[in-house]
N, C-alpha and C positions, 0 to 999 in steps of 0.2 A: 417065500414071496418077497419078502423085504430084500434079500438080493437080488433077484431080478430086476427090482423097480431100480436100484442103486445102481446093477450093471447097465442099466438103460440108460440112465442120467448121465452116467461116466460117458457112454459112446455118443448120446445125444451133446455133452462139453468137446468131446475131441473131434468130432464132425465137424462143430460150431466153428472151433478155432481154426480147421482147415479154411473156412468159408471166409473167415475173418479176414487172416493172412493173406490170402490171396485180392479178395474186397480192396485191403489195405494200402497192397502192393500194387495195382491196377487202379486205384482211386475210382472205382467203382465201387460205390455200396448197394448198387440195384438189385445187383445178382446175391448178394448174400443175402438182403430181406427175402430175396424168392425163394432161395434156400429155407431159410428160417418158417417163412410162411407153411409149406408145401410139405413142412418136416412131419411125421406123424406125432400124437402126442395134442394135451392140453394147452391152452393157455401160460398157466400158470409153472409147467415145468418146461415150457420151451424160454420163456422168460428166466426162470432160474438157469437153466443152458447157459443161454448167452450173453446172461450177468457174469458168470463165471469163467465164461468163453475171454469176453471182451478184458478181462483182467489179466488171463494166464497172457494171451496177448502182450499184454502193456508191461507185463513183468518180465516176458520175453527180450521186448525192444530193450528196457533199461536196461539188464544184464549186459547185450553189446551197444548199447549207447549211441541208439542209430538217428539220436539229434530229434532237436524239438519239434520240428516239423511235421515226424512220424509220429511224435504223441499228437501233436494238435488233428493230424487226421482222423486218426482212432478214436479220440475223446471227440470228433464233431461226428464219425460215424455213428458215435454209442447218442449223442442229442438224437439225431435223425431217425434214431432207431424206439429210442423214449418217443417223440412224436406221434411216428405210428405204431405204436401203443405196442412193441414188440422187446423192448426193455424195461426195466424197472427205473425210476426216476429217480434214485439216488447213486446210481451206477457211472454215471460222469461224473458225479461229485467225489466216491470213492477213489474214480482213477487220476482225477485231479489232484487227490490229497497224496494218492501213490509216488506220483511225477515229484510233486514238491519236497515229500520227503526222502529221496533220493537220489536229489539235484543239490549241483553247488550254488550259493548266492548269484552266479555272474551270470549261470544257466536260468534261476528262476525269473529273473528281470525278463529274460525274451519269453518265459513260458506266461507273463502273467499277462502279458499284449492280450493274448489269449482270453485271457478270462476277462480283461476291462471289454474287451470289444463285442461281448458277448451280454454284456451284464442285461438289456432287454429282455433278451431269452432267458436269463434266471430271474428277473420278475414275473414271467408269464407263467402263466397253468402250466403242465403240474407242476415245474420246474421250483417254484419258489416254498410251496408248504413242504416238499420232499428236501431241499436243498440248503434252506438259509443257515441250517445248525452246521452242517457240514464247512459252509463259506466260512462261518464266523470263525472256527476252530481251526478253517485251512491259514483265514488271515494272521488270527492272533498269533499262532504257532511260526509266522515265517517275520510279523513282530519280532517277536525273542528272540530269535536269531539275529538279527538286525542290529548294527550298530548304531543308537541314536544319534552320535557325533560324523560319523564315515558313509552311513548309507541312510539321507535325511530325508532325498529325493524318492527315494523307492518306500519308505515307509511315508512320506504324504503321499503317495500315487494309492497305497492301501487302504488309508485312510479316507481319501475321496473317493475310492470305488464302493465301502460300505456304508459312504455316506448318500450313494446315488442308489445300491442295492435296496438297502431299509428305508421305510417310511419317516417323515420326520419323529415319530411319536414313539420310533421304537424303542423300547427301555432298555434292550440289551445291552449297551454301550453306557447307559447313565452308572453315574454313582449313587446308585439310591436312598442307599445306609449310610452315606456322606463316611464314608471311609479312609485313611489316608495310606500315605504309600511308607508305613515306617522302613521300609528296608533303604529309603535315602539317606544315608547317614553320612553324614562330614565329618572327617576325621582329621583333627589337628596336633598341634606338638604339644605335651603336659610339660610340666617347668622341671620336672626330673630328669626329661630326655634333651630339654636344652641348653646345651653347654655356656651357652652366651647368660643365658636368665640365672644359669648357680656362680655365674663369676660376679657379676654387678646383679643389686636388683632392679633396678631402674637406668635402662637406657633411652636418651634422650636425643632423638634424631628431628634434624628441622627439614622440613620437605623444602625444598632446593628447585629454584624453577632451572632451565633447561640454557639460562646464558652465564651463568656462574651466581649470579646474587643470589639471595636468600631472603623468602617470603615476611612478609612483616609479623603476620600471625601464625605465627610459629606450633606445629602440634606436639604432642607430648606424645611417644609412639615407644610404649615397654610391654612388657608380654601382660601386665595387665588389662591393660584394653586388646592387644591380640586375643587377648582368653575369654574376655565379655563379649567382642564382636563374635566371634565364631562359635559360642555356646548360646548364640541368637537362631542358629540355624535348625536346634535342636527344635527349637517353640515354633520354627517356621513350619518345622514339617512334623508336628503334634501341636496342634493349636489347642487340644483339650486339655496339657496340661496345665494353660494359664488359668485353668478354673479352682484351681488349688491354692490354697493361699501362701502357704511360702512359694512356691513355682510363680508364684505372682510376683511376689516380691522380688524375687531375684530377677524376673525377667521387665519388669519398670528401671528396676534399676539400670540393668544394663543396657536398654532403649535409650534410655534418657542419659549415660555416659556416649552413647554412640552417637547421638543424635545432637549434642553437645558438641564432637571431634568435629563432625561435620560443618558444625556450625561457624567453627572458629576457624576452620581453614578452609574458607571460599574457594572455588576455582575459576581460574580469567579464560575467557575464549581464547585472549591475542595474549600468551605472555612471552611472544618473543616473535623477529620477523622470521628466524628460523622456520617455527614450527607453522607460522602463516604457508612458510612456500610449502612444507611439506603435505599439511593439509592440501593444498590447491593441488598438487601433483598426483596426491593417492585418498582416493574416494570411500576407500575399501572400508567396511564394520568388520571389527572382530567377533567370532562370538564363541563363548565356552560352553559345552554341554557340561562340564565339571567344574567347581571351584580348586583353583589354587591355593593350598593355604598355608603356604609354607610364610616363617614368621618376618623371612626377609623381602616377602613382597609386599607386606601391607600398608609401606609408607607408597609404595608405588601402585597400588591397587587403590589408596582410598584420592589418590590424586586423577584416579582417570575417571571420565562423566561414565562411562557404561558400567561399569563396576557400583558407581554410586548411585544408577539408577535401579537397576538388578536391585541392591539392597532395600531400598528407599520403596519400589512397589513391593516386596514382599513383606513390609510393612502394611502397606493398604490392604494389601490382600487379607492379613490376617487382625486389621482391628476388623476389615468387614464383617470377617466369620464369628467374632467375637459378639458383633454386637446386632448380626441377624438373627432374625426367626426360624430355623433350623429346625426340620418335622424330627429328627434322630437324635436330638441332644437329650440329654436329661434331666431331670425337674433341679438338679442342682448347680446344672453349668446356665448359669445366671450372673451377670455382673453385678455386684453392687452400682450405687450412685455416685462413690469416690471413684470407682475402676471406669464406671461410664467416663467422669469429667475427665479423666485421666487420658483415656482412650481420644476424645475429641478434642482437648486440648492436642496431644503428641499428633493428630490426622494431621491440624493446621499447618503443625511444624514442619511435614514430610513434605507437603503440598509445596510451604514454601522455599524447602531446600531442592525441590525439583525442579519448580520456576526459576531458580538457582542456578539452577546446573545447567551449564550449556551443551553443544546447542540447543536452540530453539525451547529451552527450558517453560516458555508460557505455553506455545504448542503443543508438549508431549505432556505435560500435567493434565490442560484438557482432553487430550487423549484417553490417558489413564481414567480419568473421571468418567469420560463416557461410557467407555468399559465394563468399569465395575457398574455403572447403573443399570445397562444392559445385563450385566451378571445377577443383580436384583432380581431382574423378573425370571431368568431361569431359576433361581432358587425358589421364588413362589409357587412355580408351575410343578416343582417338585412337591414343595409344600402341599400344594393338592392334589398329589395323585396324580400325576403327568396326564392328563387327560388330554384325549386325541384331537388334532386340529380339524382333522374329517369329521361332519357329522352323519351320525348314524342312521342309515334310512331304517325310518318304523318297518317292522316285519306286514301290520296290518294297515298301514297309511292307505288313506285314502285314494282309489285312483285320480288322477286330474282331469276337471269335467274337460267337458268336450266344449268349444267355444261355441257360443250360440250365435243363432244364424240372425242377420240383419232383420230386424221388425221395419215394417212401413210405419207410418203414419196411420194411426186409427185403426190397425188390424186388431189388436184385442177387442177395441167395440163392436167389430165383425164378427169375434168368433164367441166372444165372451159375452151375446145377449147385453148390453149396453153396462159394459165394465169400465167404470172409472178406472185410469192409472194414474195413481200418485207420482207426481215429479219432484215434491218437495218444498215446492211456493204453489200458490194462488194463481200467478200470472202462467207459471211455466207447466201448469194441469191444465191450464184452459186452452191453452196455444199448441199442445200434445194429444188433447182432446178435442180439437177442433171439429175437424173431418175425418169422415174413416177411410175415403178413398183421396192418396196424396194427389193422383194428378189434379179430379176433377178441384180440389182446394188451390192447386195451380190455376187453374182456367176460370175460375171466380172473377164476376166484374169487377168484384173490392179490389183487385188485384192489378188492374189496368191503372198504371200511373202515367204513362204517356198524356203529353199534353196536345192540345190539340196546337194547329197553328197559329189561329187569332189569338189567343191564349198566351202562346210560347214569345211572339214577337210581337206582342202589344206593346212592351214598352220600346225597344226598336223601332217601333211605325209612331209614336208620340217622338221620340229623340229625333226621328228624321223629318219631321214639323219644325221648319223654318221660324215658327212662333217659340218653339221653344227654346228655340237660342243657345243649342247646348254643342259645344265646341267639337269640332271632329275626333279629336284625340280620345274625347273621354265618352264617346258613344260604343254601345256595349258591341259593335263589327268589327273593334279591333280589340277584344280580349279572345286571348286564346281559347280558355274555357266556350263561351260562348260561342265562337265559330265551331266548336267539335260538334257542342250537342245540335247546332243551329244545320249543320250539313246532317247528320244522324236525321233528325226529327223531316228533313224535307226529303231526304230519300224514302221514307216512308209514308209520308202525308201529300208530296207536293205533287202535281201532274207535269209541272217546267224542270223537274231536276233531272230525270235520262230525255237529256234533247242533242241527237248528233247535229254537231257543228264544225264545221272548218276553220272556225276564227283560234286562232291562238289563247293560250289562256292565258286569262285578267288575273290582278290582284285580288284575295279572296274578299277583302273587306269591298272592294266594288263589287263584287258581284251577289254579294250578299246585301249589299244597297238595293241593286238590281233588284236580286229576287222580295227584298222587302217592299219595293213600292207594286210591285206585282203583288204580293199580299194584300197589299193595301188599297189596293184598288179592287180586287175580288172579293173584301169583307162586305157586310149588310151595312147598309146605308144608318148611320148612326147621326141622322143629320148634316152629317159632312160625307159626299161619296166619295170624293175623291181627296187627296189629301193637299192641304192649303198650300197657295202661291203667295208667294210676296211678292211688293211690287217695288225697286229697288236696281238699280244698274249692278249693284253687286252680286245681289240674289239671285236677280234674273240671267246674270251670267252663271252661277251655277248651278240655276235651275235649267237653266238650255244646254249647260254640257250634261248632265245627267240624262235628260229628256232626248239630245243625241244619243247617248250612250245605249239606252234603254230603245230606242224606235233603232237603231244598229241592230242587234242582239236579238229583236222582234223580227226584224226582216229576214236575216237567216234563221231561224228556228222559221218561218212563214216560206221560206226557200228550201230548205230542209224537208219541210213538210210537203211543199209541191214535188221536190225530188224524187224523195222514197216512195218510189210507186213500183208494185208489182209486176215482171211481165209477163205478159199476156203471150197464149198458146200462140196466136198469130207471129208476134213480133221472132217469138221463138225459131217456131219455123222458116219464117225469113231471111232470118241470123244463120239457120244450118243452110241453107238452098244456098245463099250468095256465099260463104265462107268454103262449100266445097270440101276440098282436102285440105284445107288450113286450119282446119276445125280442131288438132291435136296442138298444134301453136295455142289457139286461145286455151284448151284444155292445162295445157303447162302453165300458163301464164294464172288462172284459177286454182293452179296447188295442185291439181290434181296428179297422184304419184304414177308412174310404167305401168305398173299390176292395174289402175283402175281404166288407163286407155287401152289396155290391150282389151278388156273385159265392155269397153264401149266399142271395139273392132268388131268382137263377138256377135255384137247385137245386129250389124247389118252393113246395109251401107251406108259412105259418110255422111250422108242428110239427116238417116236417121241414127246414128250415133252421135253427131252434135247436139240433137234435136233434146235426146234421151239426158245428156251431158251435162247443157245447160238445165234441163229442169232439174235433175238432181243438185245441183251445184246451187239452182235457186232457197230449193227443198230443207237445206241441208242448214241454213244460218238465214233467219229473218234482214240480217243486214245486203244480203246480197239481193239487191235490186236493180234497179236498170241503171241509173246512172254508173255505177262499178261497173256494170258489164259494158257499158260506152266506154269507157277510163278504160278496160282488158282490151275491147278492140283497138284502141287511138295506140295502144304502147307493142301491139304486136304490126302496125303498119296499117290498118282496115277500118280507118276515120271515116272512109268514105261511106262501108257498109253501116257505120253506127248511125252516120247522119242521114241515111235511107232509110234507116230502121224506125231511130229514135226520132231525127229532125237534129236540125243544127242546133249544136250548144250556144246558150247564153253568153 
């Protein structure tokens, strides 16, 4: 039985790999899921098939080396095939790690395009619980191959893509156990293997600026301080040996010899115009992934600012470590209060040999400082536990209610049998409490603030009292306020404000004179009916221009009124019988559109389609009265029928 099931499996992988190849070859993967689909068999061993299908494939291609292109097909076949649930979802990731490891460096740069421009798809379902182990090992592994000085570009492209794969919180990548990298070891010359250090013991070379003179502060450069500075590197990269007290002792000392050379022999931005033009020519930073430590470079390595900054922050770096809170250290790595002052004394000195060092020596010290403050708080965050920036939805959280729908005004006293709601004050329950139906609390007579109009222009009709003597300028018909609500209040209240007229319009503050002596003349007899004259050659001059003003203004509103008269069925018919077939002339001339005169053709003949025309026309807008319709004859030629109609104009 157990061979049959095996020989199945065999023929069900060599079927697969036919479909694959072919898939591959044709850039079609349709046909091969169809295949796969339609194939006899479970789930689970048609899956195992073309996990193993998909691999001999890719093993295939690499043996003839038929370029990256064929892998990136195969490996996005085998995604689309994970999708619809027809491969296992660590099976990209297997044949991804296959490619890399049997590809040269120059080859994996174009294979990795590949995997940056995908990385979406390996955060997503299932892709990413099946996958990240796989990435991490595919990354690290092509790391170490990697040159950190030769290929710097392609290890930060690795580095950014697991920093966009993983979550910020993910611990994979920390140093948890605050661990160090002892395999960093600086290897220098001992004084046995140097020929120069067994002839003299002490060689005395003066650092030499670059036009031939010779520095004022002169350094003292023998393989003694060659041999202090570079057994500094040791502590640099084992900070926990400083916890030991002779380790201590020898490495104070040799800070403070170092930090000493430093100090005595400054370095000048300008010390020559030479080196002025060369800087200005070439922009370029050097940078060493390895120290040089050969013993004839150190007069020329502690003269150059990048070398002395290199040293000078791995200084900072390691009082930091010295003198944080570190969750891995042990109950015994503790400074004393001499190693503290020590430590914070030697910080200041770094600080200010960096402020020191040019260029821009105050700029890149605060640099540095930010840095490490910032490096503060990831130490803390380690300290407790890296705990996640996300936070974690409760399993049983509450659902969020449902917003509630708008309350009226007073509907709980509606429904809640006469239920106070508390609003929080006294004033604001009783104003919430009021009514229980919002409109009719709208329609309340409390509510009517409207003034009336003897009310509103009382003092207006007192200012325009010649007794009162009160100057034009400063009567309330020429403040702006005042004329808004003054026109508002008489369009509502007054029977003289919709009056058609033909006179041009007056200045508002006249005509709101106007309309106030009209007020004042239709209030109740308060002793005085009408409002006082004086008697005065000046007065009486502007009381007779007003008194024109005002019997003008009466006479058309009294013309107006005679005008606007309705016409009558008679005069109508008279208008259609004399007008004839010109009746579609006046029709145009009253607006009327093609569609509505063809629809008065309809109705009969021209008498009575005018007839029809005109009443509609009258029907249709209260303004259209007879005078308008004399004005539509007199402008189509037919003066004579208006003035047989109407009678002669005035």
């Amino acid at each position: 039985m157990a061979a049959s099931v095996e020989f199945e499996f065999s023929g069900a992988c060599v079927a697969f790999q036919d479909t694959v190849k072919q898939a591959a070859g044709n850039s079609d993967a349709s046909q091969c899921f169809s295949f796969v689909e339609a194939y006899s068999g479970n789930d689970q061993e048609k899956k195992a098939a073309l996990d193993q299908a998909m691999r001999e494939v890719l093993r295939s291609m690499i043996v003839f080396d038929q370029g990256c292109e064929e892998y990136k097909k195969l490996i996005g076949m085998a995604v689309d095939a994970v999708t619809k649930e027809l491969c296992s979802a660590s099976t990209p990731f297997l044949m991804l790690a296959d490619v890399f490891d049997m590809m040269v460096l120059d080859d994996c740069q174009d294979m990795f395009d590949f995997v940056e421009d995908r990385v979406l798809t390996w955060k997503s379902e299932p892709f990413f619980d099946a996958g990240k182990n796989y990435l991490l090992r595919m990354c690290n592994d092509l790391i170490r191959r990697l040159s950190k000085s030769q290929n710097t570009v392609f290890c930060g492209r690795i580095q950014l893509f697991l920093s966009r794969l993983f979550p910020l919180s993910e611990k994979s990548a920390l140093n948890l156990m605050s661990q160090f990298n002892l395999e960093n070891i600086t290897v220098f010359a001992s004084q046995s293997s140097d020929a120069k250090a067994s002839e003299s013991a002490i060689k005395q070379e003066k650092m030499e600026v670059e036009d031939g003179g010779k520095d004022a502060s002169a350094l003292l450069i023998d393989y003694n301080l060659y041999r202090k500075f570079w057994s500094l590197q040791d502590y640099f990269r084992k900070p926990v040996q400083c916890y030991d007290k002779a380790a201590w002792r020898a490495f104070a000392m040799y800070s403070d010899e170092v930090l000493n050379a430093f100090m005595s022999c400054k370095l000048d931005d300008m010390l020559s115009q030479r080196k002025i033009l060369a800087r200005r020519d070439d922009h370029t930073t050097n940078f060493f992934a390895k120290y040089l430590t050969s013993e004839k470079l150190l007069d020329l390595q502690l003269s150059d600012s990048n070398f002395r900054r290199y040293v000078l922050v791995q200084f900072l770096i390691l009082f930091q470590y010295l003198t944080s809170t570190v969750r891995f250290k042990g109950a015994t790595q503790v400074l004393s209060e001499e190693q503290t002052n020590w430590v914070k004394a030697s910080e200041e000195k770094v600080y200010q040999l960096i402020r020191e060092t040019p260029p821009a020596g105050d700029k890149f010290a605060d640099i540095v400082k930010h840095v490490l403050q910032r490096e503060e708080h990831w130490n803390n965050w380690k300290n407790e536990g890296c705990p996640s920036y996300e936070r974690a939805k409760a399993k049983d959280a509450p659902k969020p209610k449902s917003r509630p729908k708008r309350r009226r005004i007073g509907e709980d006293l509606q429904g809640g049998g006469g239920k106070i709601i508390k609003m929080g004050s006294a004033e604001l329950t009783r104003l919430w409490n009021l009514n229980p139906d919002n409109m009719e609390a709208c329609r309340s007579e409390k509510r009517e603030f409207t003034p009336t109009l003897e009310e509103f222009f009382a003092n207006a009709i007192e200012q325009n009292d010649p007794e009162a003597m009160v100057e034009d300028q400063y009567k309330d018909i020429h403040t702006q306020n005042f004329q808004w609500k003054a026109l508002r209040l008489l369009a509502q209240r007054s029977p003289h404000f919709f009056l058609n007229t033909h006179q041009p319009a007056i200045p508002l503050p006249k005509y709101l004179d106007t309309m106030i002596s009209k007020i004042a003349k239709e209030m109740p007899a308060n002793g005085n009916e009408e409002m006082k004259t004086q008697v005065g050659e000046e007065e009486e001059d502007d009381m007779k221009e007003t008194q024109d003003e005002t019997e003008t203004v009466e006479e058309q509103e009294q013309n107006k009124e005679d005008v606007n008269e309705e016409i009558t069925e008679e005069q109508m018919k008279a208008v259609a019988e004399l007008l004839g077939d010109n009746w579609k002339k006046l029709a145009s001339e009253l607006r009327f559109s093609g569609e509505d005169i063809a629809d008065f053709e309809a109705l009969g003949t021209g008498e009575s389609a005018a007839a029809k025309m005109i009443f509609l026309w009258q029907d249709s807008d209260p303004e259209n009265t007879a005078p308008v319709l004399r004005d539509a004859l007199k402008e189509i030629g037919q003066l004579a029928i208006a003035e047989s109609v109407f009678g002669p104009s005035s």
